[in-house]
DSSP file (Angstrom, degrees, kcal/mol; ACC not computed):
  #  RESIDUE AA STRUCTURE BP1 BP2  ACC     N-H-->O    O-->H-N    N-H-->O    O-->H-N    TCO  KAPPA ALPHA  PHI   PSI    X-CA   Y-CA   Z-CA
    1    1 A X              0   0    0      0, 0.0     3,-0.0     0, 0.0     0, 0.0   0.000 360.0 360.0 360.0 118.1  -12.5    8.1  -17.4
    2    2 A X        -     0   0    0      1,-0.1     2,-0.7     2,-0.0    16,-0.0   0.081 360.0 -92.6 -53.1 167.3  -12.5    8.0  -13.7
    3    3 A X        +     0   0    0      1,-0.1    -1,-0.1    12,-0.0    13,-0.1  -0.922  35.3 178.4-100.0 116.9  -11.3   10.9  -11.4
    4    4 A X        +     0   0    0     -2,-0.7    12,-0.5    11,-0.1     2,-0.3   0.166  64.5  51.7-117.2  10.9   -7.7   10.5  -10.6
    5    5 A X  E     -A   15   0A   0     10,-0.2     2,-0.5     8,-0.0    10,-0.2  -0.989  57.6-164.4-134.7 154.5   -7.5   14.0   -8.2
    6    6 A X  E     +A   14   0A   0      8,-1.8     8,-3.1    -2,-0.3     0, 0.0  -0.913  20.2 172.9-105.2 133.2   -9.7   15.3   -5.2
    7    7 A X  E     +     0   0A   0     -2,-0.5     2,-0.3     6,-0.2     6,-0.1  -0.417   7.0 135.4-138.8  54.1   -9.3   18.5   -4.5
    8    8 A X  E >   -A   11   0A   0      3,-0.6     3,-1.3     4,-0.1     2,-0.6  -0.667  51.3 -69.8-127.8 175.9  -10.9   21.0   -2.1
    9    9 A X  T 3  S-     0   0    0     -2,-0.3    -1,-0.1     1,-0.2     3,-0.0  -0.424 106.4  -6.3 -48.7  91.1  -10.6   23.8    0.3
   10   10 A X  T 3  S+     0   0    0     -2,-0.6    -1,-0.2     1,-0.0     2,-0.1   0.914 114.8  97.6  67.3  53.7   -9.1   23.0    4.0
   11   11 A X  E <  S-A    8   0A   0     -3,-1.3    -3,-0.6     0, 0.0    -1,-0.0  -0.294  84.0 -91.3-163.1 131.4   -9.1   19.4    3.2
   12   12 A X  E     -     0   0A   0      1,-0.1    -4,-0.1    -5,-0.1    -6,-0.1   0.631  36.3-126.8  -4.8 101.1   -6.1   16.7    1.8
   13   13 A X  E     -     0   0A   0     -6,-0.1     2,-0.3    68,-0.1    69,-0.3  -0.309  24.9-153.3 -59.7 154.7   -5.9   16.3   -2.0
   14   14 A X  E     -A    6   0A   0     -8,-3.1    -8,-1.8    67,-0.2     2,-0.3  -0.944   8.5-156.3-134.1 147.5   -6.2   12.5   -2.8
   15   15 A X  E     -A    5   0A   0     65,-1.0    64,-1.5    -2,-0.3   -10,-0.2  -0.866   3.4-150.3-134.9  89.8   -4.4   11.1   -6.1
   16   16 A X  E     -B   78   0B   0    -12,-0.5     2,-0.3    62,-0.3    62,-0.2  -0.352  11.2-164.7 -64.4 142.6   -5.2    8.0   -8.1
   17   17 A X  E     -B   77   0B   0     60,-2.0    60,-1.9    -2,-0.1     2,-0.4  -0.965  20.5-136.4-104.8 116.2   -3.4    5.7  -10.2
   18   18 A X  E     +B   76   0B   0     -2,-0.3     2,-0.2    58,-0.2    58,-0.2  -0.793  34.7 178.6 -97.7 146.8   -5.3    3.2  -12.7
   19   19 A X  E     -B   75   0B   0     56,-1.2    56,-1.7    -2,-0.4     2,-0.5  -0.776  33.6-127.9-131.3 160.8   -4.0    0.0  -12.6
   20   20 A X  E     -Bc  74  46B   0     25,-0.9    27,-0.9    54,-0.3    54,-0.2  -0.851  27.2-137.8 -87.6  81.5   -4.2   -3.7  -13.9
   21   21 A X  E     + c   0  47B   0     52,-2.1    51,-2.7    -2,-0.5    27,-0.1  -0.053  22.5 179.6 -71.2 132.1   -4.2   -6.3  -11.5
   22   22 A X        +     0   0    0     25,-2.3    -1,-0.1    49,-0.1    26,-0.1   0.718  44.7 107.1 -75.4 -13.7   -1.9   -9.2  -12.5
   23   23 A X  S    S-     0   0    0     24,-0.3     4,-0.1     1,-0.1    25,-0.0   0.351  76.9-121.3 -64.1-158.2   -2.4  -11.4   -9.6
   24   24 A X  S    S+     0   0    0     47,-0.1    47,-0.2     2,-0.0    -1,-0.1   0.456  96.6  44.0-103.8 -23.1   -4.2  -14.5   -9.4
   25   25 A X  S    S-     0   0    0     45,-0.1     2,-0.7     1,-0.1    47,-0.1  -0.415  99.0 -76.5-104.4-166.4   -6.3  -13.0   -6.8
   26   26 A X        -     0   0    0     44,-0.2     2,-0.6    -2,-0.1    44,-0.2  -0.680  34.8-129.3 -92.6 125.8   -8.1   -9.9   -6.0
   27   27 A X  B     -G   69   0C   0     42,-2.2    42,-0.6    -2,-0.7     2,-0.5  -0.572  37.3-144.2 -69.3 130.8   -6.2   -6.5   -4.8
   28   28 A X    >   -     0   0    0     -2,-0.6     3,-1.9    40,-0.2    37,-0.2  -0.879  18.0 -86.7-112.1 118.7   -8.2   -5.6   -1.9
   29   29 A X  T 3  S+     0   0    0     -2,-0.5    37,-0.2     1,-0.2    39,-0.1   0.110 116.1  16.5 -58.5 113.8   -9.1   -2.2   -0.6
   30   30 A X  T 3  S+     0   0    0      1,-0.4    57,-1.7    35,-0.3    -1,-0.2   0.119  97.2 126.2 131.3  -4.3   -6.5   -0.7    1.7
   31   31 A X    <   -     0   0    0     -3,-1.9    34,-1.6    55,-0.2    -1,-0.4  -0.180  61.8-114.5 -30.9 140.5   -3.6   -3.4    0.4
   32   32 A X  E     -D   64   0B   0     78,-3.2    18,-0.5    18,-0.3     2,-0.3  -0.532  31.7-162.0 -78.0-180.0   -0.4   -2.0   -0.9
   33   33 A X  E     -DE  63  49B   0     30,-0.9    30,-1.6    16,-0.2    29,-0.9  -0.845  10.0-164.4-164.9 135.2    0.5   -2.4   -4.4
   34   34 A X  E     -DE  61  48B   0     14,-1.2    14,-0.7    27,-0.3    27,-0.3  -0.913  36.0 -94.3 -93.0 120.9    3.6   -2.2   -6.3
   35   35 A X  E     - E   0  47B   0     25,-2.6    12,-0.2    -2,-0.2    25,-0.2  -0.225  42.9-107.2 -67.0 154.5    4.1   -2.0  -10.1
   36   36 A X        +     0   0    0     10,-5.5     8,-0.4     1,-0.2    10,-0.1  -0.269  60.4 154.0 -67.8 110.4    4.7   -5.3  -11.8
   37   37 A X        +     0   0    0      5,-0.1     5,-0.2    -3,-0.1    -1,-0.2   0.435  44.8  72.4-114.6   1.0    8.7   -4.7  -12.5
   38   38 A X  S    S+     0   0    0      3,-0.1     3,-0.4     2,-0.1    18,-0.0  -0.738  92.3  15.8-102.2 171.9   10.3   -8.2  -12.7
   39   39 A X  S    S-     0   0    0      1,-0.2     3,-0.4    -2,-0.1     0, 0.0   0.288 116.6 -52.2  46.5-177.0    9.7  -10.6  -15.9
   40   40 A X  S    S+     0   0    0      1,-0.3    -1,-0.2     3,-0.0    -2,-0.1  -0.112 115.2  93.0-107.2   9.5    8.3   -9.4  -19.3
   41   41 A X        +     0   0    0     -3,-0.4     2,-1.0     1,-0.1    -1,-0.3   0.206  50.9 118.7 -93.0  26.2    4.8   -7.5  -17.2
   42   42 A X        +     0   0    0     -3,-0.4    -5,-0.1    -5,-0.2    -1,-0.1  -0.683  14.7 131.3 -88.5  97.5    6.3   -4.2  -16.9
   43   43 A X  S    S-     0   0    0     -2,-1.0    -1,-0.1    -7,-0.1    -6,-0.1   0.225  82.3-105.1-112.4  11.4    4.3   -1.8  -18.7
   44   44 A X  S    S+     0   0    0     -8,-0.4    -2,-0.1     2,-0.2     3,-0.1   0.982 110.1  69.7  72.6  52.1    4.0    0.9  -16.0
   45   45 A X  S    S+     0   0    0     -4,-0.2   -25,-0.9     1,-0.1    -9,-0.1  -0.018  72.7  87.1 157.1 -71.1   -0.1   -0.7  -15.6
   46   46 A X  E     -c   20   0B   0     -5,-0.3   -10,-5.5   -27,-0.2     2,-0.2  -0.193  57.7-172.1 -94.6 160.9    0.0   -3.7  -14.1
   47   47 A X  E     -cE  21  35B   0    -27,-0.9   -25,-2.3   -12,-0.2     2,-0.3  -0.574  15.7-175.9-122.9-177.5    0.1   -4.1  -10.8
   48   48 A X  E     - E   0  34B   0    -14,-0.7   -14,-1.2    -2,-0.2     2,-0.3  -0.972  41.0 -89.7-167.4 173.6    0.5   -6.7   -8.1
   49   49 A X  E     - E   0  33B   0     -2,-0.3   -16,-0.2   -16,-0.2     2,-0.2  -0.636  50.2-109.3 -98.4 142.3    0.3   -6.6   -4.1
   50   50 A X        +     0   0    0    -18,-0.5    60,-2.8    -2,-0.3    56,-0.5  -0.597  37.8 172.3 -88.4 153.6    3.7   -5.7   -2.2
   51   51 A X  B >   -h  106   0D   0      3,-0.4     3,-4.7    58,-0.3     7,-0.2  -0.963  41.9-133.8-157.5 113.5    5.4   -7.9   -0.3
   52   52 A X  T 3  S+     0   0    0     54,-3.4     3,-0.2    -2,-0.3    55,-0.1   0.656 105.3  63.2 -35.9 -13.1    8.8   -7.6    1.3
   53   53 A X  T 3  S+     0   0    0     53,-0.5     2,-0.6    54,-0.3    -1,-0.2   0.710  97.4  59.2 -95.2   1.8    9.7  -11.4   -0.3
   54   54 A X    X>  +     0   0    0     -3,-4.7     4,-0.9     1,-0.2     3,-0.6  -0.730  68.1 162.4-131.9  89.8    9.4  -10.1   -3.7
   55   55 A X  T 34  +     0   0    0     -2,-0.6     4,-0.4     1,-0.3    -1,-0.2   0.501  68.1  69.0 -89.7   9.1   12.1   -7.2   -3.6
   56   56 A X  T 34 S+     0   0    0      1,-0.1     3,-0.3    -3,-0.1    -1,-0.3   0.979  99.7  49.7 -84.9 -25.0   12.4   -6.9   -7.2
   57   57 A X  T X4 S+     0   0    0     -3,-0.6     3,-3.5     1,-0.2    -2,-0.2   0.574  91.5  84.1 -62.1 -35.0    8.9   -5.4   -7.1
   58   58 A X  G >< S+     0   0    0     -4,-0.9     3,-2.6     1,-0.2    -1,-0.2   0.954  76.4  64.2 -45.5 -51.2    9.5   -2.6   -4.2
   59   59 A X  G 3  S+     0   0    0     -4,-0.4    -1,-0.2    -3,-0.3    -2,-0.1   0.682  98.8  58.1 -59.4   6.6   10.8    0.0   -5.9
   60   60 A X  G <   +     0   0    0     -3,-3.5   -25,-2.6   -25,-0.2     2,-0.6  -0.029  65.2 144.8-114.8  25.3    7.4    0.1   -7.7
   61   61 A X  E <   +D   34   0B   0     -3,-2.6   -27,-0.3   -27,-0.3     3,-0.1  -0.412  18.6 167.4 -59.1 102.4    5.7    0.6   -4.4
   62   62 A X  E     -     0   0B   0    -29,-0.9   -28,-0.2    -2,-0.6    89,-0.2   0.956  52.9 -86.2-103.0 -44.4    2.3    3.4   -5.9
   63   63 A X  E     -D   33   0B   0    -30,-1.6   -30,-0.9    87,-0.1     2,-0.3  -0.530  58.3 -43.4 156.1-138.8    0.0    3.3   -2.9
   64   64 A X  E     -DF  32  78B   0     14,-1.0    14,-1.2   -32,-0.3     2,-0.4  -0.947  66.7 -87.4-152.4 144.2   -2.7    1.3   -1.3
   65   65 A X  E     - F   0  77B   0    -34,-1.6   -35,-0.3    -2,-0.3    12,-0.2  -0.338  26.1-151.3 -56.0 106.2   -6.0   -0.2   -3.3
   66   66 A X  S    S-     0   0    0     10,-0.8     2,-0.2    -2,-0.4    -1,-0.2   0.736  75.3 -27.4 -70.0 -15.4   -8.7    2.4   -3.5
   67   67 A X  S    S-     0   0    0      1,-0.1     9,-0.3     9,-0.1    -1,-0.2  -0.840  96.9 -39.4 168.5 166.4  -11.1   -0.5   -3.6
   68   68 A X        -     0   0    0     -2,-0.2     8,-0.3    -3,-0.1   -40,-0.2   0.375  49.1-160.6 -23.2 169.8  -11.4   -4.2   -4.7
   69   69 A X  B     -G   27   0C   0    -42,-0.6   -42,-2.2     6,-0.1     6,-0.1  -0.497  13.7-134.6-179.0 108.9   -9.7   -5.2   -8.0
   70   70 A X    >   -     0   0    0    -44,-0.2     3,-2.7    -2,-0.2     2,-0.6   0.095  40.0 -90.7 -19.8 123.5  -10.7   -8.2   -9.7
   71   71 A X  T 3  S+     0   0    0      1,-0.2    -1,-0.2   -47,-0.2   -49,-0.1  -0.574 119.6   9.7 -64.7 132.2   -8.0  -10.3  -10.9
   72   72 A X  T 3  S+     0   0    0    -51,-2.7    -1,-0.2    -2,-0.6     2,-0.2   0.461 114.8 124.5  44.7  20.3   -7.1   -9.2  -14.4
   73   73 A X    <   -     0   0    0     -3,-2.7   -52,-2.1   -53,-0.0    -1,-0.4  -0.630  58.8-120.2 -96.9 178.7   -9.5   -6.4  -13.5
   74   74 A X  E     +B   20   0B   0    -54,-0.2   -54,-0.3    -2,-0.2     2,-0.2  -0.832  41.7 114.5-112.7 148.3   -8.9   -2.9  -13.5
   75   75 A X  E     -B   19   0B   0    -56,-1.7   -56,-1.2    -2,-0.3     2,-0.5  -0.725  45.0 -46.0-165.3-143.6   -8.9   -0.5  -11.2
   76   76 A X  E     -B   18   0B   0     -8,-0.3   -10,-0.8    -9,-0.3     2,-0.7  -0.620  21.8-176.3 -96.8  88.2   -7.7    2.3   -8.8
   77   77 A X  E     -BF  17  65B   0    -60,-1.9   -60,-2.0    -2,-0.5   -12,-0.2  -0.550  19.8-142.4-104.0 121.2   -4.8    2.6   -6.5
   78   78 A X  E     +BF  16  64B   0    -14,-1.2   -14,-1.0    -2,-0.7   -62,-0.3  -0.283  32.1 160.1 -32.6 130.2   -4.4    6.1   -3.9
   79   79 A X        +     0   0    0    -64,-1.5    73,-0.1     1,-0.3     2,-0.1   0.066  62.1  49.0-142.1  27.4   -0.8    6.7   -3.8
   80   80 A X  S    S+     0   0    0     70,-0.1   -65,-1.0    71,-0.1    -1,-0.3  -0.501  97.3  17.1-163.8  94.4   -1.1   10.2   -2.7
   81   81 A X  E    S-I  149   0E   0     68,-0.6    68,-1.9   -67,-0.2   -67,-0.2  -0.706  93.2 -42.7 120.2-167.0   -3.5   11.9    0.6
   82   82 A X  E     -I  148   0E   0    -69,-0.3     2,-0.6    66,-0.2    66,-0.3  -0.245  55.8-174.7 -97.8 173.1   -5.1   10.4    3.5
   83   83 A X  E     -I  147   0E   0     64,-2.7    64,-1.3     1,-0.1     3,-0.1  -0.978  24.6-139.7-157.6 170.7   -7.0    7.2    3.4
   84   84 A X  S    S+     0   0    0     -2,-0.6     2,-0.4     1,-0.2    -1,-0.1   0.823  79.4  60.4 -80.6 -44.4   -8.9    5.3    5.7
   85   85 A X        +     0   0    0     59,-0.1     2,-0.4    61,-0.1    -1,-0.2  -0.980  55.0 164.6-132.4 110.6   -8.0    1.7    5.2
   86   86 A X        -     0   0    0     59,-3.1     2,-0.8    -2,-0.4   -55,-0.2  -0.932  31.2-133.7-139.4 130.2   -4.4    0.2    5.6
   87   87 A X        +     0   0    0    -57,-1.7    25,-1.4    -2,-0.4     2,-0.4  -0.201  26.3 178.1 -58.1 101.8   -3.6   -2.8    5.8
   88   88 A X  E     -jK 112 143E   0     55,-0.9    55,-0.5    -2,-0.8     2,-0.3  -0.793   8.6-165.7-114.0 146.8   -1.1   -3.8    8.6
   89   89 A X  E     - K   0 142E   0     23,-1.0    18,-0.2    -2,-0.4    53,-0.2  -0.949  20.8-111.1-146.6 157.4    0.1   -7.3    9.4
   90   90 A X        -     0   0    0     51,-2.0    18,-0.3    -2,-0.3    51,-0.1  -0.157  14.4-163.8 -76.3 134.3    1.9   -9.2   12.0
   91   91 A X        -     0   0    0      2,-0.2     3,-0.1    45,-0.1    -1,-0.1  -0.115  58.6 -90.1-143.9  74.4    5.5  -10.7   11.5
   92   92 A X  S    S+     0   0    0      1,-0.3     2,-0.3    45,-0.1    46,-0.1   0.692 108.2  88.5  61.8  32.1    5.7  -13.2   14.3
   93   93 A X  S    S-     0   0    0     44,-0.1     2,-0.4     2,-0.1    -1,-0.3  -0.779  86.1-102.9-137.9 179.0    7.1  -10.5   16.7
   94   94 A X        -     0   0    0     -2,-0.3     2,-0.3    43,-0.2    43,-0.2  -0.965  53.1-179.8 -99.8 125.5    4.6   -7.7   19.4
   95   95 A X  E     -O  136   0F   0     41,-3.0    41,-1.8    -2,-0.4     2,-0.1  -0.877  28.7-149.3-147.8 136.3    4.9   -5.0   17.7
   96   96 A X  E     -O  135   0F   0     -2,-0.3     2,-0.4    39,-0.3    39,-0.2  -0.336   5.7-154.4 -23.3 127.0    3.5   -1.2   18.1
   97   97 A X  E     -O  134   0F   0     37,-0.7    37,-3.4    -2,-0.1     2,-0.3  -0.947  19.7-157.4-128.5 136.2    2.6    1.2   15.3
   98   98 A X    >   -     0   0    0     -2,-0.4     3,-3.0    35,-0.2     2,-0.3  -0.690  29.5 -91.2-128.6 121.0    2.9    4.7   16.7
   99   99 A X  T 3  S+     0   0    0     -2,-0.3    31,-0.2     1,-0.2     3,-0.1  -0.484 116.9  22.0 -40.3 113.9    1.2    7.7   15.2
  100  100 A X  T 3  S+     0   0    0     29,-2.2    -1,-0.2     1,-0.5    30,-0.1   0.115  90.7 132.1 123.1 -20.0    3.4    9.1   12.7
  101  101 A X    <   -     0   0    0     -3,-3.0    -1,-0.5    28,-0.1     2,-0.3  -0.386  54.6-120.5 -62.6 144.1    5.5    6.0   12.1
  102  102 A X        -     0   0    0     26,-0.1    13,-1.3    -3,-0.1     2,-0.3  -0.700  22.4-155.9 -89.2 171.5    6.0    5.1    8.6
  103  103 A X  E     +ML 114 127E   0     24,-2.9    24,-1.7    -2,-0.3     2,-0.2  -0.869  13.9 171.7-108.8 146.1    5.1    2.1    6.9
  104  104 A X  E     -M  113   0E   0      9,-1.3     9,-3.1    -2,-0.3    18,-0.1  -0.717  55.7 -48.3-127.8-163.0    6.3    0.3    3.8
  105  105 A X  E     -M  112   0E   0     16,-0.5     7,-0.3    -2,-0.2   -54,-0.2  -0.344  61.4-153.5 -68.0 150.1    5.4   -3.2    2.2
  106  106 A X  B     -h   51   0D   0      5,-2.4   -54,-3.4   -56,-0.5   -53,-0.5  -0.126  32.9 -82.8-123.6-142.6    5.6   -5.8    4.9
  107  107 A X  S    S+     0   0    0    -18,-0.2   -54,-0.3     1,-0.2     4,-0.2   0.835 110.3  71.7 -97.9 -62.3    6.4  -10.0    4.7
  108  108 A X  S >  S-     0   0    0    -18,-0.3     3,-2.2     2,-0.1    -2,-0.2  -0.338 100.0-106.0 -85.0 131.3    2.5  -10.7    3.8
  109  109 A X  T 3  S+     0   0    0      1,-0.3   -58,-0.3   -60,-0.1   -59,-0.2   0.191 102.3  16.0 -77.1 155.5    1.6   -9.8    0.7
  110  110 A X  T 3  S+     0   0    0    -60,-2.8   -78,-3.2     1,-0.5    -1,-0.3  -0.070 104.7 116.0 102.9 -37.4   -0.6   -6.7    0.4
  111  111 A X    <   -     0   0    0     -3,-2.2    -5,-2.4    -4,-0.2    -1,-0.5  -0.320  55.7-134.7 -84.7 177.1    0.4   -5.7    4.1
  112  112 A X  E     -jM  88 105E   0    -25,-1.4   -23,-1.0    -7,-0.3    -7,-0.2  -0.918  15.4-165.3-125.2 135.1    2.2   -3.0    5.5
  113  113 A X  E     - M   0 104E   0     -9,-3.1    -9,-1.3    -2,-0.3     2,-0.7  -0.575  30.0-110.7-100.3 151.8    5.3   -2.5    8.3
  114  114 A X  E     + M   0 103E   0    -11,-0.2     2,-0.3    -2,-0.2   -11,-0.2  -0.899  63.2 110.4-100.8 144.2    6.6   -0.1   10.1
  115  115 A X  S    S-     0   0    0    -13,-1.3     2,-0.2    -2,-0.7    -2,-0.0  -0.999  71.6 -75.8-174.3 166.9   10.5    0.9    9.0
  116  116 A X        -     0   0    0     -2,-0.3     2,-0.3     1,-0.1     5,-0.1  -0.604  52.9-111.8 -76.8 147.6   12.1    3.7    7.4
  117  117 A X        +     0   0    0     -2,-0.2     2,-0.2     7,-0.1    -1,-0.1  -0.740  42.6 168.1 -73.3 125.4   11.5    3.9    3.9
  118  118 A X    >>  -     0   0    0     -2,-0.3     6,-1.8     7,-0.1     4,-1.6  -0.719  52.1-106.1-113.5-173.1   14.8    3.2    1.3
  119  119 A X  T 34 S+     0   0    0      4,-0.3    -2,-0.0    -2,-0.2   -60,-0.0   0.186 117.3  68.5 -86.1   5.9   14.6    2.7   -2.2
  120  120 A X  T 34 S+     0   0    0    -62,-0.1   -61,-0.3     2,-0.0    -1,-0.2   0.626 111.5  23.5 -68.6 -63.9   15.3   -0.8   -1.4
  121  121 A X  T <4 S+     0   0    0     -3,-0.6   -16,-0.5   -63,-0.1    -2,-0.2   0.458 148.8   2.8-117.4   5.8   12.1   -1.7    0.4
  122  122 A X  S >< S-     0   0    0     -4,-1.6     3,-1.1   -18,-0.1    -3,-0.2   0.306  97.4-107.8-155.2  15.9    9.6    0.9   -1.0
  123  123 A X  T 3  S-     0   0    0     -5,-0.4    -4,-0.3     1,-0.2    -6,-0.0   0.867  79.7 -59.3  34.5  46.4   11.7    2.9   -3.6
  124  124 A X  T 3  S+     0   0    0     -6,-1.8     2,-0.2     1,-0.3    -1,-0.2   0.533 114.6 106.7  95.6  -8.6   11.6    5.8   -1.2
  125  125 A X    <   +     0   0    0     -3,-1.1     2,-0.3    -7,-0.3    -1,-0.3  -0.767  37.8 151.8-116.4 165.8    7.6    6.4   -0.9
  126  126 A X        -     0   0    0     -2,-0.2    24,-1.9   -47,-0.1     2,-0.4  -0.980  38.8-109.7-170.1 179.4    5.4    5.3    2.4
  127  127 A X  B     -LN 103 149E   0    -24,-1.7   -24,-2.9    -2,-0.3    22,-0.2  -0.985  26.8-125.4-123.3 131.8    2.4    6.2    4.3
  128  128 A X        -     0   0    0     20,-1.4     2,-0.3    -2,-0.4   -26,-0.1  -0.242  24.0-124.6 -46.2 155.1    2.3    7.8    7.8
  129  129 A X        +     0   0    0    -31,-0.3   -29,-2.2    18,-0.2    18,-0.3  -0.926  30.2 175.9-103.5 129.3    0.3    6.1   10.4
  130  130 A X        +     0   0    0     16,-3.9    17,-0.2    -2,-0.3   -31,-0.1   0.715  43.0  96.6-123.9 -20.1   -2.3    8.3   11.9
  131  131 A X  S    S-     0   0    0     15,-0.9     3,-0.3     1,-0.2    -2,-0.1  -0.141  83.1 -76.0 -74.8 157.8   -4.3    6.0   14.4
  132  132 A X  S    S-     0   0    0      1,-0.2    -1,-0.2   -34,-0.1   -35,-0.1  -0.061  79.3 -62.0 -38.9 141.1   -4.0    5.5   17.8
  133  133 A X        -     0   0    0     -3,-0.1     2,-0.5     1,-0.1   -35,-0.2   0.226  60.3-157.8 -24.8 110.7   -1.3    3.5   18.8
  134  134 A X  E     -O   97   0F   0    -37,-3.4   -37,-0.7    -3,-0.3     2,-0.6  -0.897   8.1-160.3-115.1 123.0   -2.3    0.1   16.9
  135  135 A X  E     -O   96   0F   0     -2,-0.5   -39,-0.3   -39,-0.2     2,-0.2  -0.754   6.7-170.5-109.0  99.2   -0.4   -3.3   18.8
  136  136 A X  E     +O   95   0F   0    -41,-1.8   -41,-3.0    -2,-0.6     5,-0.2  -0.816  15.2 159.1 -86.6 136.2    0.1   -7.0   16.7
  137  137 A X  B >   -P  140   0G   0      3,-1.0     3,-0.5    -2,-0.2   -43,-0.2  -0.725  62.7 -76.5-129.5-162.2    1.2   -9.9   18.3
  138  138 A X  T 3  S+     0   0    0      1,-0.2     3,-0.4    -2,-0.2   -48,-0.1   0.937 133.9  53.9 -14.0 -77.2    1.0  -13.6   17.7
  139  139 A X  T 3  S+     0   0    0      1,-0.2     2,-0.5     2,-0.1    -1,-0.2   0.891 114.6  38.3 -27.2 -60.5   -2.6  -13.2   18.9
  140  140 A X  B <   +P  137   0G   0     -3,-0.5    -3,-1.0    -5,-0.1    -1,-0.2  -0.931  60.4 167.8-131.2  95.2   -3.7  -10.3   16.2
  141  141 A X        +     0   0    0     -2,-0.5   -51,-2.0    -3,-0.4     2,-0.2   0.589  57.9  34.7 -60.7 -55.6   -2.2  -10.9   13.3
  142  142 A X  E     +K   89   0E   0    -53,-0.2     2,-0.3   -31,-0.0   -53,-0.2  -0.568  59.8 153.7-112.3 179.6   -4.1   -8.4   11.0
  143  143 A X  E     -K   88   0E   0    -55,-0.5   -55,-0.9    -2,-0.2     2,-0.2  -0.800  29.9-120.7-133.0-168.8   -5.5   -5.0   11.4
  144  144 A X        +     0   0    0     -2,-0.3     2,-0.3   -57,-0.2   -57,-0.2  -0.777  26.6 169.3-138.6 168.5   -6.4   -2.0    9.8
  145  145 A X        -     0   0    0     -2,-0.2   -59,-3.1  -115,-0.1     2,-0.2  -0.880  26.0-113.5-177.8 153.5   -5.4    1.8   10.1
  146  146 A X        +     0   0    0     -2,-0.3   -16,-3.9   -61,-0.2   -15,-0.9  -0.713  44.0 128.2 -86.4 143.6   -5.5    5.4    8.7
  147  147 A X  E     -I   83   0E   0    -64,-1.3   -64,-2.7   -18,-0.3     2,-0.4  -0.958  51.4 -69.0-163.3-175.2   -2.9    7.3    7.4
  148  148 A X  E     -I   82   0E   0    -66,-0.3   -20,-1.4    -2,-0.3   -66,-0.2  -0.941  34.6-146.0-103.7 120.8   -1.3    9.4    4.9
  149  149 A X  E     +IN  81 127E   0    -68,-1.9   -68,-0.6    -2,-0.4   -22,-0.2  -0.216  23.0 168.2 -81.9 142.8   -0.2    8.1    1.7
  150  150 A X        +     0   0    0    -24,-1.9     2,-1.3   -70,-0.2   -70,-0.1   0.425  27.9 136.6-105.3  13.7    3.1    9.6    0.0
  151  151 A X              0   0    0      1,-0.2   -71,-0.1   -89,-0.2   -26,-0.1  -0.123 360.0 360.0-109.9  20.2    3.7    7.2   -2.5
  152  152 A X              0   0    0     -2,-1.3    -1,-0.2   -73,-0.1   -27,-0.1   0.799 360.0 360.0-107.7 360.0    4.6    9.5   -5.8
């Protein structure tokens, strides 16, 4: 059985979820992921990468991928304390992400936006941004960033 809390003295508790990825591909560390709620896979377990096109899936927004996961392998997703690696992606526009902003699931899948969280587009959970100002345009499409996950 894996360890699904970190816990110590003057520093951020971290909280795992184990999951089942459904996709056809591999969940990739610092991806979000949502549990699988549309069609006949909802078992509270499997999981799938979020994506703003697939809104029946938001409200099942847990976190970001604590590291690779094999398709139809199993594995861990953060949904709760700071993390290192999030995935943020471009959606055709220039856009800023501001320490502090939050982010939810964005248009490609796996990535992350910034917007307020509703229950709509993340069922209400997100991660803080904590890096320096990080800018996508056209140009830079993908990046990475730290923050703090809220996601229970």
């Amino acid at each position: 059985m894996p360890v699904l809390g970190v816990f110590s003295q003057g520093s951020a508790a971290k909280l795992y979820i184990p999951v089942t990825n459904v996709e056809a591909s591999s969940l990739t560390l610092g991806y979000a992921v949502a549990l699988r709620i549309a069609g006949a896979s909802f078992n509270g377990n499997n999981a799938v990468m979020a994506d703003d096109g697939n809104t029946e899936d938001l409200p099942g927004f847990i976190g970001v991928a604590a590291a690779d996961i094999a398709s139809n392998g199993r594995g861990l997703v953060q949904c709760w304390g700071w993390v290192n690696s999030i995935y943020l992606s471009n959606t055709n526009t220039s856009v800023t992400h501001n320490q502090g902003d939050p982010l939810v699931p964005g248009a490609r899948p796996g990535s992350l936006k910034s917007a307020a969280p509703t229950y709509a587009n993340s069922g209400m959970k997100f991660i803080l941004i904590s890096a320096n100002p990080v800018t996508l345009s056209n140009a830079i499409v993908d990046s990475y960033a730290s923050g703090l996950i809220r996601c229970l």
